[in-house]
ROSE-4610 file (N, C-alpha, C; in Angstrom, 1 decimal, always signed):
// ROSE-4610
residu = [X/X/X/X/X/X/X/X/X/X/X/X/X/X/X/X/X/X/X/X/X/X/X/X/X/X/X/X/X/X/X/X/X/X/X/X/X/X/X/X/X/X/X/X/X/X/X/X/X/X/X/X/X/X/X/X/X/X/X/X/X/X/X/X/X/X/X/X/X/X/X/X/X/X/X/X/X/X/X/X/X/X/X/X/X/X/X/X/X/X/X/X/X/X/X/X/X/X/X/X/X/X/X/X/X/X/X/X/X/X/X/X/X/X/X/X/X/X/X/X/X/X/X/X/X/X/X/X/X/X/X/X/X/X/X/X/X/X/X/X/X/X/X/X/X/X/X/X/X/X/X/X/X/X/X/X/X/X/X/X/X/X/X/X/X/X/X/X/X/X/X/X/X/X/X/X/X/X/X/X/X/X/X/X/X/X/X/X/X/X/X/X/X/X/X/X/X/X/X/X/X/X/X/X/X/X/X/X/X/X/X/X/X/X/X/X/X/X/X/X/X/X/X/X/X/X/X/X/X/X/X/X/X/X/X/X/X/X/X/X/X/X/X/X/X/X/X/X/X/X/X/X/X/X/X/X/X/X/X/X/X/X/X/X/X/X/X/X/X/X/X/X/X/X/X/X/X/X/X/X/X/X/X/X/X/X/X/X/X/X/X/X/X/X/X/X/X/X/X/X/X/X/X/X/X/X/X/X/X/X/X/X/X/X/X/X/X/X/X/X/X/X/X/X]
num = [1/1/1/2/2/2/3/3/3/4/4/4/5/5/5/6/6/6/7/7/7/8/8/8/9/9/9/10/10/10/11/11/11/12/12/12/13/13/13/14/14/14/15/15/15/16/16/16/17/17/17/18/18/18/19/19/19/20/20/20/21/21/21/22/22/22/23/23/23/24/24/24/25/25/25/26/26/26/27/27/27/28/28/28/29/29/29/30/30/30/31/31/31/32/32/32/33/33/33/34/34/34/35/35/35/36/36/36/37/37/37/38/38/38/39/39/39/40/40/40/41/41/41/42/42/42/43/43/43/44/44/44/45/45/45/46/46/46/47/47/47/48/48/48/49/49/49/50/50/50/51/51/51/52/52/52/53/53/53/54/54/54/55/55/55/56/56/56/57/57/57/58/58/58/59/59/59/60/60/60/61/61/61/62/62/62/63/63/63/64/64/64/65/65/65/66/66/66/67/67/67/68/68/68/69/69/69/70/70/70/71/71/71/72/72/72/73/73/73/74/74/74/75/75/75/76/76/76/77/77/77/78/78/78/79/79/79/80/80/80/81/81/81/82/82/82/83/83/83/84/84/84/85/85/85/86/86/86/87/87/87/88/88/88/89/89/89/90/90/90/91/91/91/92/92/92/93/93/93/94/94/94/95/95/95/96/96/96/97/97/97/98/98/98/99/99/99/100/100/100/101/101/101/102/102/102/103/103/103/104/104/104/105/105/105/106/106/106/107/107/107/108/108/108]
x = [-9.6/-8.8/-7.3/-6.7/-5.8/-4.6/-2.8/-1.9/-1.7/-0.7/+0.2/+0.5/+0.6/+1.5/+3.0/+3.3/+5.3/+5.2/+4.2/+4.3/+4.3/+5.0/+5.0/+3.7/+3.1/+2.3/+2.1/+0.8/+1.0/-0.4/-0.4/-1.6/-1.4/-3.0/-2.7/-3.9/-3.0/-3.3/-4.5/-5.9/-6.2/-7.0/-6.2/-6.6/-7.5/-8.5/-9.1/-9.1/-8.9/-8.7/-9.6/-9.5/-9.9/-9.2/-9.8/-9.0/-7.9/-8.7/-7.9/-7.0/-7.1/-6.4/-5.4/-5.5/-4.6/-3.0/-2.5/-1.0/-0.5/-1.3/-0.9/-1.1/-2.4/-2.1/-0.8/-0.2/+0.7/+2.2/+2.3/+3.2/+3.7/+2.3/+2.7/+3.0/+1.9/+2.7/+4.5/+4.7/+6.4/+6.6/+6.4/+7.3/+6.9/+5.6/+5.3/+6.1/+5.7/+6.1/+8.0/+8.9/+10.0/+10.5/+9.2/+9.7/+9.5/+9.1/+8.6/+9.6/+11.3/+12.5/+12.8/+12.5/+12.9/+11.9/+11.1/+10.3/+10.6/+11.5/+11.6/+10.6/+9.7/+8.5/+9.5/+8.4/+8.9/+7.7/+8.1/+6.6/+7.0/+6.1/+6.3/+5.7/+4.8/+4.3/+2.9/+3.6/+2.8/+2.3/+1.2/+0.5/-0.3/-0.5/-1.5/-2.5/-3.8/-4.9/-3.9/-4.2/-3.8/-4.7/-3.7/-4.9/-6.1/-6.2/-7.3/-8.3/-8.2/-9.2/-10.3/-11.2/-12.3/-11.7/-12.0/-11.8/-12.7/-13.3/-14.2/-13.0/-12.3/-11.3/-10.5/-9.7/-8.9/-8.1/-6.7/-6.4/-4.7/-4.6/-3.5/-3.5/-2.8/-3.0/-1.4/-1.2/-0.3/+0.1/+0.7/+0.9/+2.3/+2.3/+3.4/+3.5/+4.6/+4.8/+5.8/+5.6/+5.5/+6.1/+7.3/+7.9/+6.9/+6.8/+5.2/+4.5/+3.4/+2.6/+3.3/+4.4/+5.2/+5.7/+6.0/+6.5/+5.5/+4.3/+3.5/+2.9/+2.7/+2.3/+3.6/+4.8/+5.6/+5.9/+5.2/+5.4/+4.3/+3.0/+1.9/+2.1/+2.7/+3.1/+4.2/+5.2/+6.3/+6.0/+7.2/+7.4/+7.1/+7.4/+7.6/+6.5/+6.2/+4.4/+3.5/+3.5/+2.7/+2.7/+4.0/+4.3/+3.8/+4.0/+3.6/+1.9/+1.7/+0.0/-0.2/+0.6/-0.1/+0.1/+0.9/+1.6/+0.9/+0.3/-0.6/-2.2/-2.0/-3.5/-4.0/-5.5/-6.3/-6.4/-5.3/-5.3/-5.8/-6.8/-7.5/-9.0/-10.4/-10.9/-12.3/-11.6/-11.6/-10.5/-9.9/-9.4/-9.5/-8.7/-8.8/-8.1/-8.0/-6.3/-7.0/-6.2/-6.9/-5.6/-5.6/-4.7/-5.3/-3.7/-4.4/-3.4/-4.1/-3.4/-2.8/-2.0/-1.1/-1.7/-2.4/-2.6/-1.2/-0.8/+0.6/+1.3/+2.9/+3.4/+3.2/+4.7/+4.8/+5.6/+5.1/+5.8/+7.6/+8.3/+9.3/+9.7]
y = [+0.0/-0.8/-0.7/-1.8/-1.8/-1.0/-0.9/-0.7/-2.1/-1.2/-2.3/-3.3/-4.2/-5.4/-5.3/-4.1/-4.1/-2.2/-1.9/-0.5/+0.0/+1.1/+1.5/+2.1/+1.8/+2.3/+2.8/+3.5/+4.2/+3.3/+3.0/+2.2/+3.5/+3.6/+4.4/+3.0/+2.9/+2.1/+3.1/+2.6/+3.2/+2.1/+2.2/+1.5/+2.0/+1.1/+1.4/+1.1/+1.3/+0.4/+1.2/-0.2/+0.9/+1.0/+1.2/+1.9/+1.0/-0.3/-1.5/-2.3/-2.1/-2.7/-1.7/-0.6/+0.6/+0.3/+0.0/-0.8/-1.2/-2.9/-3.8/-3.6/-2.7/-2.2/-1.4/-0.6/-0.1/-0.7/-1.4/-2.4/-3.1/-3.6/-4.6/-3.7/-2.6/-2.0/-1.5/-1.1/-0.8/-2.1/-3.0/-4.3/-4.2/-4.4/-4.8/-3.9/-2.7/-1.4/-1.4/-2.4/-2.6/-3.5/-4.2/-5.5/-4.5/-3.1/-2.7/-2.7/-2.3/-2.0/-3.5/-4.3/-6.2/-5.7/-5.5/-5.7/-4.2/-3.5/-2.3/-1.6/-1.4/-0.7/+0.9/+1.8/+2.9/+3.5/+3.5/+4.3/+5.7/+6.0/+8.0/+8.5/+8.1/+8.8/+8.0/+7.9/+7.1/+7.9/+8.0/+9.0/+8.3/+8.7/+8.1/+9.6/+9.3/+9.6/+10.6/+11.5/+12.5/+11.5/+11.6/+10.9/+11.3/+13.0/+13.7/+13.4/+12.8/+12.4/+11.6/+11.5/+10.7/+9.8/+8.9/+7.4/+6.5/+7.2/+6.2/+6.7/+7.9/+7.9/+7.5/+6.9/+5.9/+6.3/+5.2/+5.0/+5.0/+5.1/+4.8/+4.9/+5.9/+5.9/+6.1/+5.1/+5.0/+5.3/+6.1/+6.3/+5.3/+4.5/+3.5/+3.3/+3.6/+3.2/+1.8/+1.2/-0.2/-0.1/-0.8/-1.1/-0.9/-2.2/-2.7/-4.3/-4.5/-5.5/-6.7/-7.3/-8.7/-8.0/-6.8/-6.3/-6.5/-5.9/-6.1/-7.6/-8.3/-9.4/-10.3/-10.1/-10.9/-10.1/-9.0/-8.6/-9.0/-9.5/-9.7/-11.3/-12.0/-13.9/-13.7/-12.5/-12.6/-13.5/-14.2/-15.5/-14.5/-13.5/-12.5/-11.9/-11.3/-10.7/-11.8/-12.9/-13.7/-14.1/-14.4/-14.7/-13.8/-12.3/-10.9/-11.5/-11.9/-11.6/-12.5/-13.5/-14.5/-14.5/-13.8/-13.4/-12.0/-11.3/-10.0/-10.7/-11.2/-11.6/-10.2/-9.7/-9.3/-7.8/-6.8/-5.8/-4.5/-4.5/-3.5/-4.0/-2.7/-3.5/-3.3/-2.5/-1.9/-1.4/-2.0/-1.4/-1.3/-0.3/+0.0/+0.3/-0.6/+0.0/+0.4/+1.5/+2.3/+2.4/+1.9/+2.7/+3.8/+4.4/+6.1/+6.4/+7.1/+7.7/+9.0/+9.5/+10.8/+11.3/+12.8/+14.3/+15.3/+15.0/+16.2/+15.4/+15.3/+14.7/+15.5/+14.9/+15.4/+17.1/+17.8/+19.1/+19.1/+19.9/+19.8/+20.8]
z = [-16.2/-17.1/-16.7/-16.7/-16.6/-17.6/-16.9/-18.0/-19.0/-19.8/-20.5/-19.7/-19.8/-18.5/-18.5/-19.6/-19.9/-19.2/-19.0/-19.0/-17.1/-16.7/-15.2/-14.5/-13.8/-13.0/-12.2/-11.1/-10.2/-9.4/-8.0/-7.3/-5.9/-6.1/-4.0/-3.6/-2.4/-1.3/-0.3/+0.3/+1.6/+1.7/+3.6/+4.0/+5.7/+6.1/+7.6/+8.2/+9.6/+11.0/+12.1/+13.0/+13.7/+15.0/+15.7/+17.4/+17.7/+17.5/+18.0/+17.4/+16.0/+15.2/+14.6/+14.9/+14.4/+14.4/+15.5/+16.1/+15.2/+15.4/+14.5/+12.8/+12.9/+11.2/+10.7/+11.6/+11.5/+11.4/+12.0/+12.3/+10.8/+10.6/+9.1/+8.4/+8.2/+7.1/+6.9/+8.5/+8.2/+8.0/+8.3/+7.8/+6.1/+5.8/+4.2/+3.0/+3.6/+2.6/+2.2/+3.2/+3.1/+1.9/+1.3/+0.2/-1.0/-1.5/-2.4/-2.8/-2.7/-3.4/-4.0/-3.0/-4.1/-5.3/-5.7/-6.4/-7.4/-7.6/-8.6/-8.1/-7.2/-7.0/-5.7/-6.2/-4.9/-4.5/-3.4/-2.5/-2.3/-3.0/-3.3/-2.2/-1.7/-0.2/+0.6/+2.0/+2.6/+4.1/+4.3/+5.2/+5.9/+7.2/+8.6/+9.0/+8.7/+9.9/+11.1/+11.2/+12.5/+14.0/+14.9/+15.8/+16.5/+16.3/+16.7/+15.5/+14.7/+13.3/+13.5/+13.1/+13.1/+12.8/+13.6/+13.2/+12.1/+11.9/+10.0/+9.4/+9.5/+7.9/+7.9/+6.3/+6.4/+7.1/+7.7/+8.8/+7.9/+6.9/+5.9/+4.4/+3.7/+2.5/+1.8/+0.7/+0.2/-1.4/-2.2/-3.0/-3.7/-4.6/-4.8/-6.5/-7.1/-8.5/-8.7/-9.0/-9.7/-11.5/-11.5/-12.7/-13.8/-13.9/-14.5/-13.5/-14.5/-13.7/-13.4/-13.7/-13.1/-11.6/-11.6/-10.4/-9.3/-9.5/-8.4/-8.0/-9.2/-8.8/-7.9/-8.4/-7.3/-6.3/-6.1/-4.4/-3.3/-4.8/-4.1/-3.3/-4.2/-4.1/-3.4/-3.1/-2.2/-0.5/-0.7/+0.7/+2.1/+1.8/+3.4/+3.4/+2.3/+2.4/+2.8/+2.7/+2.9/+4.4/+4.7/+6.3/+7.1/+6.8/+7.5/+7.5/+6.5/+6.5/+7.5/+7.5/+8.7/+9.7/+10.1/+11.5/+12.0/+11.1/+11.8/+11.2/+10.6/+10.1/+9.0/+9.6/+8.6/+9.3/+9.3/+9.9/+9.6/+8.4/+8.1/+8.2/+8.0/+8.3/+6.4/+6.1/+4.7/+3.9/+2.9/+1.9/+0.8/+0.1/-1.9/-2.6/-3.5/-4.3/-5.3/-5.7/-7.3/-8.1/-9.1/-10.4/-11.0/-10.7/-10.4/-12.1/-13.0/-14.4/-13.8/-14.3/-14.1/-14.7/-14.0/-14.5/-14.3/-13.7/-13.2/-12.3/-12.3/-11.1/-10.4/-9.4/-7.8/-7.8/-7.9/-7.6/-6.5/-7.2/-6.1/-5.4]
């Protein structure tokens, strides 16, 4: 179930690649993960696969809070996310976004 559509969120991103597409998955993401500040969104922690790791596990996992829901959707319809997409294409080869509820934040 979704939030409020006025209320703030939390989404983790994971995503998989594999050997060959790892680069370019990488790539987009430093480019994509740059439009989250247009959009009020902040990415609280974004982590890669060790390279000594099995390659089935995901390959990228992102932790990202989001205003509320108009925020993500115009980052989702954003002109440059879309260009990125077409310019790297389809760089994962599995992903999952989950809206994640808070049990405890981030410790400091």
């Amino acid at each position: 179930m979704f939030t409020d559509p006025l209320q703030p969120f939390t989404l983790v991103f994971v995503g998989h690649a594999t050997a060959d597409s790892a680069a370019r998955a990488g790539a987009y993401e430093d480019a994509v993960v740059t439009l989250y500040a247009d959009h009020g969104a902040q990415l609280l922690y974004r982590g890669r696969r060790s390279d000594d790791q099995d390659p089935s596990l995901p390959f990228e996992v992102h932790v990202t809070w989001f205003p509320h829901r108009a925020a993500l959707d115009a980052y989702l319809t954003d002109a440059r996310r879309v260009a990125l997409l077409d310019q790297f294409g389809e760089v994962f080869t599995s992903k999952q976004v989950v809206e994640m509820q808070t049990i405890s934040g981030l410790s400091t």
